[in-house]
N, C-alpha and C positions, 0 to 999 in steps of 0.2 A: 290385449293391451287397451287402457282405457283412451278413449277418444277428445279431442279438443273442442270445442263447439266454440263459434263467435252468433250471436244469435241479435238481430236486432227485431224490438219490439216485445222485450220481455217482462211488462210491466202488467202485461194480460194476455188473456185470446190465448189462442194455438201459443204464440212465443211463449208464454209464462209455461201451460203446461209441458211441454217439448223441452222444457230447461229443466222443469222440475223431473222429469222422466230420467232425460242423463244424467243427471246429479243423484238421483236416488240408486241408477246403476252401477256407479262408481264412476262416472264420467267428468270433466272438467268443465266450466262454460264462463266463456268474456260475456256477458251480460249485459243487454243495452237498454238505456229506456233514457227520456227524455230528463225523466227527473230520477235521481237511483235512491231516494227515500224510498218509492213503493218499491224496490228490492230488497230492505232492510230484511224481511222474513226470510230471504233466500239464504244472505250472509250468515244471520242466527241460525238458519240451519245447519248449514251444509261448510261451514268455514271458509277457506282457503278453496274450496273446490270452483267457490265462482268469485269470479271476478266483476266487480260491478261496473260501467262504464256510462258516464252520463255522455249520452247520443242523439245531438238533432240531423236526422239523416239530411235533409236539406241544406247543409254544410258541410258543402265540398271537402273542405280545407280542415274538418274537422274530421268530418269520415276518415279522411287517408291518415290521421294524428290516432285515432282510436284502432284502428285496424294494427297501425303501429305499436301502438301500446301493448295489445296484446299478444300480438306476435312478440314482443320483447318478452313477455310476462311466460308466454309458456311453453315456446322456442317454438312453435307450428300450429295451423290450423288443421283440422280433420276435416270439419262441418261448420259451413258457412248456411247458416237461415238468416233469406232475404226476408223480414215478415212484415217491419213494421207500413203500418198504413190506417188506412179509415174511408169509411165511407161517407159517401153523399149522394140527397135524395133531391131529384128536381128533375120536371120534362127539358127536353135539350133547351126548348125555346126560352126557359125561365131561368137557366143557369145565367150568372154574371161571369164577363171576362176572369176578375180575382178570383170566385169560387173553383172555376177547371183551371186556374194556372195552380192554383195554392195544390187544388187537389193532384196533378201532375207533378209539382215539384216534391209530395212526399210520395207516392204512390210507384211515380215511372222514373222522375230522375233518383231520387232516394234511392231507389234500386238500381240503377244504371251508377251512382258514385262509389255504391258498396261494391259492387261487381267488379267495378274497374281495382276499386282498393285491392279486394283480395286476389283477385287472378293472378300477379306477379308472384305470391307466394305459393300457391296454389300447383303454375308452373314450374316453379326453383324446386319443391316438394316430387313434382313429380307422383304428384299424390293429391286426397283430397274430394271431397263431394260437396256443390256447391247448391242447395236449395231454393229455388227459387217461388217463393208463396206466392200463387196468381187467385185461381178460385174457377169454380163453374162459371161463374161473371166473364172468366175469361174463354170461355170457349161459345156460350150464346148471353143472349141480352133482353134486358126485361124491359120495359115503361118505367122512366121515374129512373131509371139508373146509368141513365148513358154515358154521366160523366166517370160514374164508377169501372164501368166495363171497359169505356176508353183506356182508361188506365189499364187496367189489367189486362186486357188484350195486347197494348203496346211491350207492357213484359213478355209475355207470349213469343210477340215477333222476334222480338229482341234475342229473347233466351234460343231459338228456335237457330236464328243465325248464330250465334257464340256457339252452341253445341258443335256446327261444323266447323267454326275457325280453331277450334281447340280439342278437338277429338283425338292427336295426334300429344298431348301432353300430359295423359297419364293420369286426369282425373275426372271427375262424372260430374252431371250437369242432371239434375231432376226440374221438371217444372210438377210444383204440388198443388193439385188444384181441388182445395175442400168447397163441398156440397154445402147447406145450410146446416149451422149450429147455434146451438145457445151460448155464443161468446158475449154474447150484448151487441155487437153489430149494430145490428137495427136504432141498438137505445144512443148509440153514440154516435150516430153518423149525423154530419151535418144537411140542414135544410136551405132550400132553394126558399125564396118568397113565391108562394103560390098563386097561378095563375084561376080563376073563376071558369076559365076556358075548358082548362082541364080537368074538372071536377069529375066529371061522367068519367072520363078513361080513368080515374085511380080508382072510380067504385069498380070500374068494372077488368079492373085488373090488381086487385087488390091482391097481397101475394098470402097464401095460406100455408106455409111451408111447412112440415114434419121437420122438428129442430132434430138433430143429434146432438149426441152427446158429445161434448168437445173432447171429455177424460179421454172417450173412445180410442182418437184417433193417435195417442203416444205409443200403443206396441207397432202398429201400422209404421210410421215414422221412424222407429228405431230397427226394426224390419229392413225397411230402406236403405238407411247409414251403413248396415250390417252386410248387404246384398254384396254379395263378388259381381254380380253384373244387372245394376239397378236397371232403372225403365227410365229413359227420358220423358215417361210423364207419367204420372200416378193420380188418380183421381184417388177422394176420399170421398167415402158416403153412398149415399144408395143413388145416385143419379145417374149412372151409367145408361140406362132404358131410355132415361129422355133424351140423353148428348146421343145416343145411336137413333134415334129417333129422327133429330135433325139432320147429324152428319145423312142419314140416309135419305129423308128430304132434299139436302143437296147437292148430292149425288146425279135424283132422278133428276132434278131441274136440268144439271150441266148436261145429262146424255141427252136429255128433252128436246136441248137447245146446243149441238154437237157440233150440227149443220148448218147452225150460225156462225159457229165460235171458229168450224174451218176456215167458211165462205173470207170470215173478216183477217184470216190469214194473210189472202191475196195470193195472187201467181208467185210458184215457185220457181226459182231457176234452173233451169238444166242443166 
């Protein structure tokens, strides 16, 4: 049976192709994007299989309207992608108040209003896979991107808790955490005003990344949706070697420092 998709952020990036994957397999998708002119190519495609929905996730009150919509439109959701978002570039010290509130209110609450939208149906369904787009940003962190990883790590926590308040309701919760690609990322994220201070730390952390390929990562994805018993997290890309890398970095720290972490227990009671 073909699957429902509600996908927000499908005007580019992983959302666009991820729509265009289920629609070309004979799949259905509510389609979101800020503005739904750049979906006009989907509609001329694909007719009736998507539904276009003009979507500013930073609107409470409009998320729960559109989540409705399309749940009117096609009696259920299958596949909810949390995707939309954007980057930004600045050392912590140079970020402004406005720039990490703007960039939380699309990034962490944007996903926290979509999540709350769908989950009621989700439940009633009894059914259902909710995806959650974080990124290797969300598991470590570079210079120059703290306000981004903020964000994405706070989905992380977030999804990590919901996975257990809802395990008991009959549908699946993935945190998808893509590696570096050539979605334009880089070219679209917004800039902090630079500080002269920091000049040395960007040369000398200046990020060299091997892009992938973003086509790549749609059979991976659909893979996913398809699994009888998905993975609560899925990395995409070849970065696996460095996240084990870390995680085992701090690992050795906490056994390192074992003897502290007792000590700071304190007496136990008998």
């Amino acid at each position: 049976m073909s699957k429902i998709w509600f996908i927000t952020g499908t005007s580019n990036g992983f959302g666009r192709i991820w729509a265009e994957a289920a629609l070309e397999r004979g799949d259905r998708v509510a389609a979101t994007a800020r503005d739904t002119a750049r979906l006009a190519d989907l509609t001329a495609r694909f007719g009736d299989a998507v539904l276009p929905l003009e979507l500013d996730v930073t609107d409470r009150e409009g998320v729960d309207a559109t989540v409705a919509h399309a749940v009117r439109h096609f009696g259920r959701l299958d596949v909810v992608v949390n995707g939309a978002g954007y980057g930004h570039l600045g050392m912590v010290e140079e970020l402004t108040e406005r720039e990490l509130r703007q960039l939380m209110e699309t990034n962490f609450f944007g996903a926290v209003w979509v999540t709350q939208a769908v989950l009621p149906v989700l439940r009633r369904q009894r059914s259902g896979h909710l995806l959650q787009v974080t990124s290797e940003g969300g598991i470590r962190a570079y210079p120059e991107y703290g306000a981004y990883h903020a964000s994405k790590w706070a989905v992380e926590g977030l999804s990590e808790a919901l996975m257990a308040e809802t395990a008991g309701f009959g549908f699946h919760i993935t945190v998808v955490e893509p590696g570096p690609y050539a979605t334009g990322f880089g070219a679209a994220a917004r800039q902090s005003t630079q500080s002269p201070d920091y000049a040395q730390v960007r040369i000398d952390t200046a990020a060299e990344w091997r892009l992938g390929d973003p086509a790549a990562t749609a059979p991976a994805v659909l893979a996913l949706v398809d699994a009888e018993n998905p993975p609560r997290r899925l990395i995409l890309g070849d970065v696996l070697p460095d996240i084990e890398a870390i995680y085992a970095e701090r690992l050795r720290t906490w056994r390192d420092w074992s003897a502290v972490s007792l000590a700071a227990f304190g007496a136990r009671e008998a």
